[in-house]
VEXNU-953515 format. One record per atom (N, C-alpha, C): x, y, z. Coordinates in steps of 0.2 Angstrom, whole numbers, plus 5000, padded with zeros to 4 digits. Layout:
% VEXNU-953515
XYZ;...
END
This chain:
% VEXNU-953515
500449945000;500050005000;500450065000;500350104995;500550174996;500250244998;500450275004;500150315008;500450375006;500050425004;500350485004;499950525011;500450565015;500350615021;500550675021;500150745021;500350785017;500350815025;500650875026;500750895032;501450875037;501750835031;501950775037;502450785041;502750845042;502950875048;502650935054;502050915052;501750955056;501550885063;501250915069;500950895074;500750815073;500050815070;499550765070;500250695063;500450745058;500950695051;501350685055;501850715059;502550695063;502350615066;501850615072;501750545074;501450495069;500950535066;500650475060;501250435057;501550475054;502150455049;502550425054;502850415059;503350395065;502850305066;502450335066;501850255068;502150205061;502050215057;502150205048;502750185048;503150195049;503850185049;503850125055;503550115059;503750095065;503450025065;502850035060;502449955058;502749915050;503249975049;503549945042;504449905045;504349955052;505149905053;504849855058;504049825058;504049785065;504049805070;504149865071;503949875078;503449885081;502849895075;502049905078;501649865073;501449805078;501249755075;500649725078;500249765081;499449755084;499049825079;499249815072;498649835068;498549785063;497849805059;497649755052;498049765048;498249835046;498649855040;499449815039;499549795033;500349745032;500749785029;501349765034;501849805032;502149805026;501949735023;502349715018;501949765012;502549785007;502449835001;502149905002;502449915009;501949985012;502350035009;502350105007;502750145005;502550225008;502650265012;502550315015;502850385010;502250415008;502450475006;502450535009;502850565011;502950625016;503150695011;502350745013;502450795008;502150855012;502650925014;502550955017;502651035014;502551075018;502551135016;503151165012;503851145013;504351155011;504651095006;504351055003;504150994999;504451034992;504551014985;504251014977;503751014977;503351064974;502851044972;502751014968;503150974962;503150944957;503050874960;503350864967;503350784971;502550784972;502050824972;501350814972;500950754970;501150774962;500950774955;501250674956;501950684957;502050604957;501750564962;501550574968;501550544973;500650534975;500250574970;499650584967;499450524963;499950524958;499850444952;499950384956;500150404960;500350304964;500050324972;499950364973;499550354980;498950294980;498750254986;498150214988;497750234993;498050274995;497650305001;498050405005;497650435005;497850495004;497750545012;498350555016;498150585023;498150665024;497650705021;497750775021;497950815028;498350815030;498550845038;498750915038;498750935033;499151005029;498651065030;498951115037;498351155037;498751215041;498551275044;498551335045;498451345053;498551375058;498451355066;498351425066;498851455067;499151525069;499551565065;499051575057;499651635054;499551705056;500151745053;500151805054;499651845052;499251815046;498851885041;498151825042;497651825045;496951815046;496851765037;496851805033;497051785027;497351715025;497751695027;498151645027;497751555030;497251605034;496751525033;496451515029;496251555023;495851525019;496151475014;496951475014;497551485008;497651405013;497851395017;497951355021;497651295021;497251325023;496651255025;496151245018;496051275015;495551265009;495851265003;496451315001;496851304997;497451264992;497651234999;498151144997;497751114996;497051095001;496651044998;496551044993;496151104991;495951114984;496351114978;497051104978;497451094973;497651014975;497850994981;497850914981;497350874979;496550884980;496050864976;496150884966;496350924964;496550934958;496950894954;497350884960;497950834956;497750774956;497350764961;497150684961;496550684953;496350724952;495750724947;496250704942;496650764942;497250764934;497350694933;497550654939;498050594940;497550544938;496950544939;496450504936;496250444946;496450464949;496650434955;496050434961;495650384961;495050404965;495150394972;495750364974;496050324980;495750364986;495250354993;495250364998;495550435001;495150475003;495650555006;495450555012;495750575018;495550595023;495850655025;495450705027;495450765029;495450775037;496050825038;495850845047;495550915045;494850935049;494650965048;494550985058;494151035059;494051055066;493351035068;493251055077;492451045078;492151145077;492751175077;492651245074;492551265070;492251195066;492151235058;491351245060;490951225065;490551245067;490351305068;490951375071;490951425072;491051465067;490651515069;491151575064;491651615063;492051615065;492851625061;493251625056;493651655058;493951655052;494451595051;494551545056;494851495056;494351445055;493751435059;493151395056;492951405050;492951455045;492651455039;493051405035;493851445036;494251375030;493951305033;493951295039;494151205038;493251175036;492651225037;492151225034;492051205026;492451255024;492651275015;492951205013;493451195020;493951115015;493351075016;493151065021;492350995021;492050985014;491751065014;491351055009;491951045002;492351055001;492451034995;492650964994;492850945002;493050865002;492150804999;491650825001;491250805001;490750824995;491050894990;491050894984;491350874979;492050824982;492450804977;492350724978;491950704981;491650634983;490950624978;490650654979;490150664973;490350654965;491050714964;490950704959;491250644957;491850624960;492350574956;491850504960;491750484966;491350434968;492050424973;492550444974;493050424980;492750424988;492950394991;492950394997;493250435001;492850475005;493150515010;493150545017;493450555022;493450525029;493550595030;493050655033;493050725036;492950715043;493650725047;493650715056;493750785056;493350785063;493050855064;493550845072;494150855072;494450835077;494350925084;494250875087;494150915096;494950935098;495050955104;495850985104;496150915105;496850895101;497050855102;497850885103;498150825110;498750865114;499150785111;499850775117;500250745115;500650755112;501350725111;502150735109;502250795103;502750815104;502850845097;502350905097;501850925099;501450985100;501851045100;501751095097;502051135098;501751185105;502051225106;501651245112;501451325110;501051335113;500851445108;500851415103;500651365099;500351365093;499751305091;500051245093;499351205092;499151185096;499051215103;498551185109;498651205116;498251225119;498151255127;498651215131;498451125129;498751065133;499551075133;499751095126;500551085125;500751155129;500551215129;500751285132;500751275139;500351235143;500351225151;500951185150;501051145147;501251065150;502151095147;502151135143;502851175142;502951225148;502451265150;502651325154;502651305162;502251255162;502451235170;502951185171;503251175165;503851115165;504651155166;504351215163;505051265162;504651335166;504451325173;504451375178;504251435173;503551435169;503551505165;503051495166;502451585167;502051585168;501451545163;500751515166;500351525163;499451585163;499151565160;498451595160;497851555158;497651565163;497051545162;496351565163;496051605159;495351655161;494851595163;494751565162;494051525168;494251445167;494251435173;494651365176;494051325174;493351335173;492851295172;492851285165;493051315160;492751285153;492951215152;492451175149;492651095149;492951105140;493351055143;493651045136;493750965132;493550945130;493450885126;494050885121;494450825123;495150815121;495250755118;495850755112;496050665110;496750675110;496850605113;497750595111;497850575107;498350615104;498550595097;498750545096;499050495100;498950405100;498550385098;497850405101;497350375099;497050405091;497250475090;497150495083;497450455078;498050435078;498750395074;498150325076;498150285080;497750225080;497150215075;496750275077;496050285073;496150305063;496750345063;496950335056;497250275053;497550265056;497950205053;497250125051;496950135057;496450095056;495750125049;495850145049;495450195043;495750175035;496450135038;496750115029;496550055027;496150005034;495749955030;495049965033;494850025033;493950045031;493650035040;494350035044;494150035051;493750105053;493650155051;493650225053;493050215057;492950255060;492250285066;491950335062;491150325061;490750365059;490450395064;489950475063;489450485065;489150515058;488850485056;488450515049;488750535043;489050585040;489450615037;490250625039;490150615046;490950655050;491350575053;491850565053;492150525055;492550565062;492850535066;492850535074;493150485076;493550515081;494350465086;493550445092;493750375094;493250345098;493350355106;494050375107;494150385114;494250465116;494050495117;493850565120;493750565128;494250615130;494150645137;494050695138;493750715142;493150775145;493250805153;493650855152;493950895160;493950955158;494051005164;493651065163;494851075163;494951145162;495351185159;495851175169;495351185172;495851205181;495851125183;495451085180;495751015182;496351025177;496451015171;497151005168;497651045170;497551085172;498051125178;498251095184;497951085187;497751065193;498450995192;498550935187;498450905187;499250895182;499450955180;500150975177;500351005184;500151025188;500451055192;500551005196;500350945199;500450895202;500850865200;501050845192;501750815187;502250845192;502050925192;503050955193;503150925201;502650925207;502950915214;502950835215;502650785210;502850735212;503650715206;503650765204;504250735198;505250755204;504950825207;505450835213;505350795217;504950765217;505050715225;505050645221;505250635217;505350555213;504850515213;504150535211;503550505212;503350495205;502750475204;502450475201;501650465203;501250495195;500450485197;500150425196;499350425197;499150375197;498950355189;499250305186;499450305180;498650245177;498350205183;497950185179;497350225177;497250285177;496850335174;497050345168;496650325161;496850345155;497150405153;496850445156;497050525155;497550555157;497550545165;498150565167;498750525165;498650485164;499250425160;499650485152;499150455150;499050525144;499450605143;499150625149;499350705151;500150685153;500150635158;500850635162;501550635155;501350575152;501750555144;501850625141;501550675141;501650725137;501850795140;501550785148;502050835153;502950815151;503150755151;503650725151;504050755145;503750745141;503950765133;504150835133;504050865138;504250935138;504550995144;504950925149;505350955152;506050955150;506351015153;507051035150;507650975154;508350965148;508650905149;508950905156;508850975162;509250975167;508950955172;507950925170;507750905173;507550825173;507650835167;507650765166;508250705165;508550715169;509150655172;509050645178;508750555178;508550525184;509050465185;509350455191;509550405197;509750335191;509850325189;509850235186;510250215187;510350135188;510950105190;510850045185;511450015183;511549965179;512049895181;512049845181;512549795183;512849755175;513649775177;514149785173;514649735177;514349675175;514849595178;514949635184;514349615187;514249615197;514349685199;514549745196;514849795198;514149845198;513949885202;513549945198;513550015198;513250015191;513650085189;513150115191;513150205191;512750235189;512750275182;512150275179;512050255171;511650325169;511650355164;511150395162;511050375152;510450415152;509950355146;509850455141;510150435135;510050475134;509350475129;508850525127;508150505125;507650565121;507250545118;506950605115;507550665111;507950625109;508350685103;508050715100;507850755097;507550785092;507350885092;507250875085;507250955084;506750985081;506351015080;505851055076;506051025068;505751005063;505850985056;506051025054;505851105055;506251185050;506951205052;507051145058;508051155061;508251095061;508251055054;508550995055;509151005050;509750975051;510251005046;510651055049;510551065056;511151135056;511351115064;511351045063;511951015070;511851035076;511051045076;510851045083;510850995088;510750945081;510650855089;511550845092;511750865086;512550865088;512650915095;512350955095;512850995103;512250975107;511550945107;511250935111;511650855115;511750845110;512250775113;512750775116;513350815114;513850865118;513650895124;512950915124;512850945132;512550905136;512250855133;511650805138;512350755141;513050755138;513350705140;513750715144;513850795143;514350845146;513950845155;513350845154;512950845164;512950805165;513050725162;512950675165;513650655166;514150675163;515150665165;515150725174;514850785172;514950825179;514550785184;513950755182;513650725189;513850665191;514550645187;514850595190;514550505187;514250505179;514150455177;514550455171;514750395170;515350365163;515050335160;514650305161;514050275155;513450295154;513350285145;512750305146;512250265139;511750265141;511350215133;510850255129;510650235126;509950255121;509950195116;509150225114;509250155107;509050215101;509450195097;509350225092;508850215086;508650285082;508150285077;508750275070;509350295072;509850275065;510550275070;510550195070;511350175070;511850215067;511850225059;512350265057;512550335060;512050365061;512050435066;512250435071;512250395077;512350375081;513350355081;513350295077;513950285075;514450345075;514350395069;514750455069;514850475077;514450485079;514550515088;514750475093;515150415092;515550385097;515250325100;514350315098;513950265100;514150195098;513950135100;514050075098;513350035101;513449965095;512849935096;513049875105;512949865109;512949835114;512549785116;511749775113;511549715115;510849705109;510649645108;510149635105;509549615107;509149625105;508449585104;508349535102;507849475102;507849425098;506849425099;506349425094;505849425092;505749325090;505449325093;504949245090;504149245089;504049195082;503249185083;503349115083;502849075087;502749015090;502049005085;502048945084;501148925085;501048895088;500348885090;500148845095;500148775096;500348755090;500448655089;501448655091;501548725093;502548715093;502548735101;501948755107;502248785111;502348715116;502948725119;503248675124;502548615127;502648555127;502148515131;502248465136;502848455135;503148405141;503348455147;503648515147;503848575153;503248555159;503648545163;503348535170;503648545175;503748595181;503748625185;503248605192;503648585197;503248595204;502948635207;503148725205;502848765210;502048765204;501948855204;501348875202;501348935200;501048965198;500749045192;500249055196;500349125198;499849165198;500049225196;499449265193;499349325190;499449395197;499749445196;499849475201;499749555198;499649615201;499549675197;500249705195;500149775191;500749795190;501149815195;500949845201;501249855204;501549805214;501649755211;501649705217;502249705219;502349705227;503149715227;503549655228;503149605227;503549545223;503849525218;503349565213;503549555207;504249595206;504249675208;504649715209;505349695210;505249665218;505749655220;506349585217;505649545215;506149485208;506349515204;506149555201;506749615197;507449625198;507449665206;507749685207;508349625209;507949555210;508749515212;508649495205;508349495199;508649445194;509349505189;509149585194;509649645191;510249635193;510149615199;510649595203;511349525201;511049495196;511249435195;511549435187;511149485184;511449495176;511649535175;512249535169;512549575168;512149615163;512349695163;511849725159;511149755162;510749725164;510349725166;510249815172;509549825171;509749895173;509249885180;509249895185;508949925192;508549965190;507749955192;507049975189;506850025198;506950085196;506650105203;505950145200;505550185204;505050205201;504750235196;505150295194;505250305186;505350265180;505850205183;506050175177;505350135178;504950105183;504450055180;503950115178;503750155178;503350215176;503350205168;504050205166;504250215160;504050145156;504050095159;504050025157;503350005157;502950035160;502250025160;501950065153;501950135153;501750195149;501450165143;501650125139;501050105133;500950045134;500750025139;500249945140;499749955139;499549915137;498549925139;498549895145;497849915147;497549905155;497549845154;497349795147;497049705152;497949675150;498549725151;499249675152;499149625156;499549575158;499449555162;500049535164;500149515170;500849495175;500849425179;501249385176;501049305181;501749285185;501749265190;502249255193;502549165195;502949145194;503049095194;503349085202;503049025206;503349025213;503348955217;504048925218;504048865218;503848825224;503848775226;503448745231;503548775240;504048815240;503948865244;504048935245;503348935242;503249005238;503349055237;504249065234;504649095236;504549125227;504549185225;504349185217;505249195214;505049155208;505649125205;505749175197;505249185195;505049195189;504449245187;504549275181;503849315179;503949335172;503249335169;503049345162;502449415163;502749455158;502449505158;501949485149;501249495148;500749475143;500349505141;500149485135;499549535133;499149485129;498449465128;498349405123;497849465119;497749475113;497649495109;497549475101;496849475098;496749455093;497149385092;496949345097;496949275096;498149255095;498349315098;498949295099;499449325105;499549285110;500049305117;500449335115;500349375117;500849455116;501349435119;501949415122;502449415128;503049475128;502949515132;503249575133;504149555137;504049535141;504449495146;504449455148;504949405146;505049335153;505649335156;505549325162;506149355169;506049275172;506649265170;506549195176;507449175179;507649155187;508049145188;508349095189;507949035188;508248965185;507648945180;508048885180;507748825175;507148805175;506848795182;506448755185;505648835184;506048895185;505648945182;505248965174;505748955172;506048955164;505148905163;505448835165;504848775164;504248815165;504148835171;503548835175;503048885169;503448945165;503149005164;502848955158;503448925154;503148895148;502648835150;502648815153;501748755158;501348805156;501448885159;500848925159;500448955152;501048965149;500848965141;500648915139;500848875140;500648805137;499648805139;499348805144;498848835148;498248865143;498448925139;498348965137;498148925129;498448875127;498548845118;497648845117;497248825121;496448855117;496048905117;496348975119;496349045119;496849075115;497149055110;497749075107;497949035101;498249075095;498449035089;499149045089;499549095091;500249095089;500449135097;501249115097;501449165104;501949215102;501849285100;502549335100;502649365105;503449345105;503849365112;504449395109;504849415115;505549435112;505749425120;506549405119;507049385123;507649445123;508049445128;508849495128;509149475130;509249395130;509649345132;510349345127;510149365120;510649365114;510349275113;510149235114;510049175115;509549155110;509549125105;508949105101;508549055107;508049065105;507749015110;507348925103;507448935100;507248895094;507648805097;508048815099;508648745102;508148715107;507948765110;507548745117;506748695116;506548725110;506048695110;506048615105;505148595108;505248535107;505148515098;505048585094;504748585088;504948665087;505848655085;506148715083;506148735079;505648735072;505648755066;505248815070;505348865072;505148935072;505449005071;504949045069;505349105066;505549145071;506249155072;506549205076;506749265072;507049315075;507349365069;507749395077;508449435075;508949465080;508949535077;508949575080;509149665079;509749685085;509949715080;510249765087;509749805092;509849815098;509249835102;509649895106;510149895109;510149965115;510949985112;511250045110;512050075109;512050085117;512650105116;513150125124;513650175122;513750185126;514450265126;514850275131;515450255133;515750285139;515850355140;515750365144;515550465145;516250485147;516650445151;517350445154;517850395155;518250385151;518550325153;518950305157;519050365160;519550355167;519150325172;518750355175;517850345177;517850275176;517550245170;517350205169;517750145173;518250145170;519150085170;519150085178;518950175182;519050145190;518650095193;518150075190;517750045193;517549955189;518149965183;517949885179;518249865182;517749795182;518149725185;518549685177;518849635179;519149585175;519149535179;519449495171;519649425173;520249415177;520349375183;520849375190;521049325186;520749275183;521249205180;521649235172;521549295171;521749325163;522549345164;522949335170;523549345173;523749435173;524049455170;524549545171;524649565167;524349605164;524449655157;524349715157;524949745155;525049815156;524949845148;524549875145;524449905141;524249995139;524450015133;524250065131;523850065125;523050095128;522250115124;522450185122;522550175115;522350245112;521850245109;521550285112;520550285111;520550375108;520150345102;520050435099;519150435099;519250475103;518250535102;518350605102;518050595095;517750665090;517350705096;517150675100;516350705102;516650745110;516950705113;517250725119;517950725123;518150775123;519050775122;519250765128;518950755134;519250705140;519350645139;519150615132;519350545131;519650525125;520050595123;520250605117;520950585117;521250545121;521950525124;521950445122;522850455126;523150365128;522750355135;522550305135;522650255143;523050205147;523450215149;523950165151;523650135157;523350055154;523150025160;523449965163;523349925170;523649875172;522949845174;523049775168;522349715173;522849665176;522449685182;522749625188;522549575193;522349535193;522049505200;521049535200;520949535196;520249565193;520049625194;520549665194;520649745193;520849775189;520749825185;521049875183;521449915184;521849965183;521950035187;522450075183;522450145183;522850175178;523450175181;524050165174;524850155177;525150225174;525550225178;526350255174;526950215170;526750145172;527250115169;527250075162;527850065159;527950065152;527450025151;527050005144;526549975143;526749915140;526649855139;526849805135;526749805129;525949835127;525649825124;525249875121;525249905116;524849975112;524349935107;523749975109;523149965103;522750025103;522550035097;522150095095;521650085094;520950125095;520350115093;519950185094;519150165092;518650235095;518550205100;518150255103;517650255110;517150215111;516750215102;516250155101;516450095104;516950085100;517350005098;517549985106;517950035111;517950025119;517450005122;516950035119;516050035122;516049965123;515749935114;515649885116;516049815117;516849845117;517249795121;517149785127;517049815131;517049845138;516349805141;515949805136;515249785140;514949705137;515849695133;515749625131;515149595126;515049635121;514649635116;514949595110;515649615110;516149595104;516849555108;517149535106;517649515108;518449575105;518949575108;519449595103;519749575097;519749505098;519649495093;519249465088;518749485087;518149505081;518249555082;518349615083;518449685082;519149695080;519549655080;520149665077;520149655070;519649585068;519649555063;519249615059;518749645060;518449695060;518749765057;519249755059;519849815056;519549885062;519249865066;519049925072;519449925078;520049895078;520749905082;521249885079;521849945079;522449925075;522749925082;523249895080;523849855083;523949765082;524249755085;524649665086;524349635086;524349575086;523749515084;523949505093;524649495094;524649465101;524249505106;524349555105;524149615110;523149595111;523049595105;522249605105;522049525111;522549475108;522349405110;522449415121;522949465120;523249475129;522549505132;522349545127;521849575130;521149545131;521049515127;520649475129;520549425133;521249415135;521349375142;521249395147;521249445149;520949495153;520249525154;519849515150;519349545150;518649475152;518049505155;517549465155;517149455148;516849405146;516349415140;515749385140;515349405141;514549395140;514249475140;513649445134;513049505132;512749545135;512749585134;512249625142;511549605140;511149585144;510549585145;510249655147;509949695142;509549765140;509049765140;508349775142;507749755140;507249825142;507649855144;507149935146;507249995143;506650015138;506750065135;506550135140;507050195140;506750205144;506750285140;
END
């Protein structure tokens, strides 16, 4: 399917098109629409206009998002919102092309303004151009819709509080009582996307997002004001209220980066670090190209070296980007579909399963010892599950594995959906765990046709089972970055059986010149430490390549072989001898 979205750097295009991209690489895989043969056309106000014209003859479905908020001349709504329409309907006539249009239109066009005339004017011609050609077409009459990427003083009340009480600036509000009827733009992007195989919500002529919330103007104050004092005292809200869930996800999106570095700790072969997570990069569309993510990442890495952390993660939207800035890949994912005639049937376990809520502090605290015990693995305190919860749906579920003295060993975090187990996580700290959870799914084989999960074990899970022909697939999942490497080196463990190696690391970063040096180090008795003395041994490399040396992703020598460290063949091999190797277990986006 080819999708043209016009708009598509604005507000409501920006997430559409992010959604689109995200169901085309696999990542969003609870809609009808198939990723396979899907093509996204993205056509905005700083576009060719001649890319219209082509993208017009092959479109199959057409998302009109392209409109007018807040120009400077009253004028410019009419040009905006009624104007592109009217000439993107034209092209489609020229193009002979009768494929599906949906229009974002207001519940304003009810009013009379100057703002509600045009989106009035687009309806009717959309609903005029339906008559003539016989095309299909979807005129949502969208209510205030808030969420990510909003601009603030420009598309919405929701994003100007959730901006001005995030960054200590004044707001206003003339009557705390007017009700406002509002949609998240998740559920906008949900409702669209479903609209590509004829899902759409009707009332009559108007088509409509099916989840709508209803608060007056001094409760959404009320209630952004509440984000900032629980956000100082490391708290969080009550999250199973939709809305506030909702509101909190979007207050978040728009606090400054000096606010947002929290506490995380990480286990790095037994050792814990503290870790900071770098997140939400990005820049306005009209300032892309002039190297803003670049210093934004020189400063976000610069606070967390002054606050005293050397490591730091993120997952990346383009490894190559990342790459240039000293990033490295460090651990995978692995994605399985199972059918239900392939899930485990002899697995037997003694204890038992039971289902327990999000918030149980058993479950928590089995976390926390199975963090304790892997390498990688990050320490969940209450933000990080905050973050971990944020797009579930309410009927998640949480089952606990717990062995004959019911001591809990294990858990699966679930979703059963459209006749297939969603598996979000499985946490299990033996064998006998491992068993129990697969008994449990096993349980589930007449409520369910197929099971997708994903493991961070780096481990295919395919050898385990009793009917291995199943589809797995591996990705890179979390990069890594050491933020200091003196820092870092004072606190790495090594191999005590690797014997004594004094070497010289010439590590080059573009990005950070406290790491832009030699390190002359000594591994000894399962320690590191910096030396003065002569080194045995010299090797050159980036800071990537350190990264995911260090965190045992790669070996030196595969990186050697790799041509991502020069020096001796002996030297790499010495090093290796010294150094631990296993995969970090990574599983938390945060």
């Amino acid at each position: 399917m080819k999708i043209l979205v016009t708009g598509a750097k604005g507000f409501i295009g920006c997430n559409l098109v992010s959604q689109l991209h995200n169901i085309q690489a696999g990542k969003a895989r609870n809609y009808t629409v198939s990723a396979e043969s899907m093509t996204v056309f993205e056509y905005d106000i700083d576009s060719d206009p001649a890319e219209l014209e082509v993208y017009c003859k092959q479109a199959d479905f057409v998302f009109n998002l392209a409109g007018v908020n807040r120009p400077k001349d009253q004028t410019e709504f009419m040009k905006g919102n009624f104007g592109f329409a009217s000439t993107l309907l034209d092209t489609l006539k020229k193009c002979n092309n009768t494929c599906p249009v949906m229009i974002s239109s207001s519940i304003q066009a009810e009013l009379d303004n100057s703002y509600g005339e045009s989106k009035r004017a687009g309806e009717q011609l959309m609903f005029a151009y339906s008559k003539q050609t016989g095309a299909k077409v979807l005129v949502y009459r969208f209510p205030n819709v808030f969420g990510k990427w909003c601009r603030p003083n420009y598309n919405s009340a929701i994003a100007t509080f959730c901006n001005n009480i995030a960054n200590d600036l004044p707001i206003q509000v003339n009557d705390p009582n007017v009700v406002m009827n509002l949609v998240y733009v998740d559920d906008v992007v949900d409702e669209l996307i479903g609209a590509l195989s004829s899902g759409e919500h009707r009332d009559g002529d108007y088509c409509r997002v099916p989840v709508m919330h209803t608060i007056t103007l001094g409760g959404i104050v009320d209630l952004i004001n509440s984000f900032k004092e629980m956000h100082a005292n490391l708290q969080v809200p009550n999250l199973g209220d939709a809305f506030t869930k909702k509101l909190y996800s979007t207050y978040l999106s728009y606090l400054p980066k000096e606010k947002f570095v929290y506490p995380l700790k990480m286990n790095i072969y037994d050792t814990v670090y503290h870790v900071g997570f770098v997140t939400s990069v990005c820049t306005y569309p009209e300032y892309t190209g002039q190297g803003i993510m670049k210093k934004l990442m020189i400063q976000g890495l610069t606070q967390m070296h002054e606050e005293g952390k050397s490591f730091a993660l993120l997952y990346p939207y383009s490894i190559p980007l990342y790459h240039h800035l000293g990033w490295e890949i460090v651990s995978n994912k692995i994605s399985f579909n199972i059918k239900d005639r392939q899930i485990p049937t002899k697995v037997k376990a003694p204890g038992y399963v039971r289902r327990v809520s999000w918030d149980n502090t058993e479950f928590h605290e089995l976390h926390s010892h199975f963090a304790s015990i892997t390498h990688g693995c990050l320490f969940r305190n209450s933000l990080a599950w905050e973050e971990y919860w944020r797009w579930d749906e309410d009927d998640t579920n949480v089952a606990v594995y717990y062995n004959v003295k019911d001591k809990p060993c294990g858990y699966m975090v679930y979703l059963i959906k459209n006749d297939i187990m969603h598996i979000k996580e499985m946490v299990y700290l033996n064998r006998e765990a491992q068993k129990g959870l697969w008994e449990y799914i096993h349980a589930h084989d007449s409520m369910i046709d197929e099971v997708h999960g994903s493991t961070y074990f780096s481990e295919p899970i395919a050898f385990e089972m009793d009917d291995g022909d199943i589809k797995e697939s591996i990705r890179p999942y979390a990069m890594g970055r050491i933020i200091d490497v003196e820092d870092f080196l004072a606190d790495y463990p090594c191999d005590p059986d690797g014997g004594t190696l004094t070497i010289a690391l010439e590590i080059e970063d573009k990005l950070l010149p406290w790491n832009d040096r030699t390190f002359t180090v000594k591994f000894e008795n399962g320690e590191c430490t910096q030396t003065q003395e002569p080194p045995e041994h010299h090797l050159k490399m980036g800071i990537g390549t350190l990264s995911t040396l260090l965190l045992g992703y790669k070996t030196a020598e595969r990186l050697y072989e790799l041509e991502r460290i020069e020096g001796r063949e002996e030297a790499v091999e010495r090093l290796d001898d010294v150094l631990f190797h296993k995969i970090p277990y990574i599983s938390d986006y945060i």
